[in-house]
N, C-alpha and C positions, 0 to 999 in steps of 0.2 A: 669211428664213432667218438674217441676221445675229443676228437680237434674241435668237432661240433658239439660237442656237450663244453666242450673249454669256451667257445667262444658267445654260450649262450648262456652261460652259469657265470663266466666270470674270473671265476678262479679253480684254483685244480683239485682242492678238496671237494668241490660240493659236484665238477664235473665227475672223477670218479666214482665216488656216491650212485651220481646218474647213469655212468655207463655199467656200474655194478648192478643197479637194480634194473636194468635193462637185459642184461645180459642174463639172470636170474627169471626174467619174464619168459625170454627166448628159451631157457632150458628146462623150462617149466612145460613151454609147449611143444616141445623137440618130436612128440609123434605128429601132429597134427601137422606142425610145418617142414618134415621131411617133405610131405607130400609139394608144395610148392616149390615156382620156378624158381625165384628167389626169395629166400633168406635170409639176406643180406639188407635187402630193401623194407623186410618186414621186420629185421631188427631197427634200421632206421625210421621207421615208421613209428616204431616202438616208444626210440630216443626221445622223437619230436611232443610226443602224446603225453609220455611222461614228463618231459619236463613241461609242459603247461599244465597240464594237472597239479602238479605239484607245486606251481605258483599260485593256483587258485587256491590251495588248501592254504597255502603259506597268508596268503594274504586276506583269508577269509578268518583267520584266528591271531594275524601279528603286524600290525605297523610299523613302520619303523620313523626314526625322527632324527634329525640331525643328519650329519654327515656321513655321506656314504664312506664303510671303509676301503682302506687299498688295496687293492687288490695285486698280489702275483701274478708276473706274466711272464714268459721264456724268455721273452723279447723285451727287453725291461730298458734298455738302452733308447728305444722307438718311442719318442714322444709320439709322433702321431697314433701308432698302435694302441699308447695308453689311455690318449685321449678319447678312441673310436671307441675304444672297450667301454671306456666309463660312460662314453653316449647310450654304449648300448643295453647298460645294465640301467637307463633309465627311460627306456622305453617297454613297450606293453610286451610279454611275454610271446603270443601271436606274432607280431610285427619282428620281433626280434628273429624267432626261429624264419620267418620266410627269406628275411633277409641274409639271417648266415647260411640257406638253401640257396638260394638265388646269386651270393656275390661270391659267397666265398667257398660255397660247396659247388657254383657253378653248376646250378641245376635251372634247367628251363621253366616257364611257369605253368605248364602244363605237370612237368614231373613232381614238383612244387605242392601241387595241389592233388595230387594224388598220394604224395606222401602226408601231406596233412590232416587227408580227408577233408579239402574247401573246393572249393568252384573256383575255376580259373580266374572269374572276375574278384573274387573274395583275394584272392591270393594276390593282384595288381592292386587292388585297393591298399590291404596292406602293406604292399611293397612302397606304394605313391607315401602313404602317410608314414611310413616307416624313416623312411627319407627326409621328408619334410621335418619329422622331428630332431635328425640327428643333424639335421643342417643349421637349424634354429640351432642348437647345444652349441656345437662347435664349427660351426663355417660354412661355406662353400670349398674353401680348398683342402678341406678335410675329406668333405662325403663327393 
């Protein structure tokens, strides 16, 4: 849960945060989803819901201007890494989560989309324009 809240948040304060208030969802519903096959998937489901939620609210009450700050990252030596990251915290929240489902969670777009709650064509749309924005950002030999 952390790796995808890190690489969707950005930086590891605001991922904690997220897999905190995620995991506080999960143990909120702890009768109801014993009963499910997995758990695991429903807290991931959880991850993805909340953090676009949570962009919607963000961005429905605060703009921002100026330059993005810097962000922390494990791998801090990895220009490319740093670069992808800062691609990615300037694209659409949606696009964002299918993509770290998809490339670097290594999930199908079928699974993609049931973690999201989208329609499999929803989910390649995203993926296509996801792409196409983080290529414009920073390269082809980037993305």
């Amino acid at each position: 849960l952390f790796r995808s809240a890190y690489l969707m948040c950005g930086n590891r304060h605001e991922a904690e945060d997220l897999v905190q208030t995620t995991l506080v969802k999960v143990v909120l519903g702890w009768r109801r989803l014993q009963k499910l096959d997995n758990v695991e998937a429903y807290a991931r489901k959880t991850l993805f819901n909340t953090f676009i939620e949570g962009r919607r609210r963000f961005w429905r009450r605060e703009h921002a201007y100026g330059e993005l700050p810097e962000r922390a990252a494990p791998d801090t030596d990895s220009e490319t890494g740093m670069v992808v990251r800062e691609a990615l915290a300037r694209i659409t929240p949606r696009q964002r989560a299918v993509l770290v489902l998809r490339y670097w969670e290594d999930q199908s777009v079928e699974a993609t989309a049931a973690v999201l709650g989208m329609r499999e064509n929803t989910v390649k749309s995203h993926t296509a324009r996801g792409l196409a924005a983080l290529r414009a950002q920073v390269g082809k030999e980037f993305v």
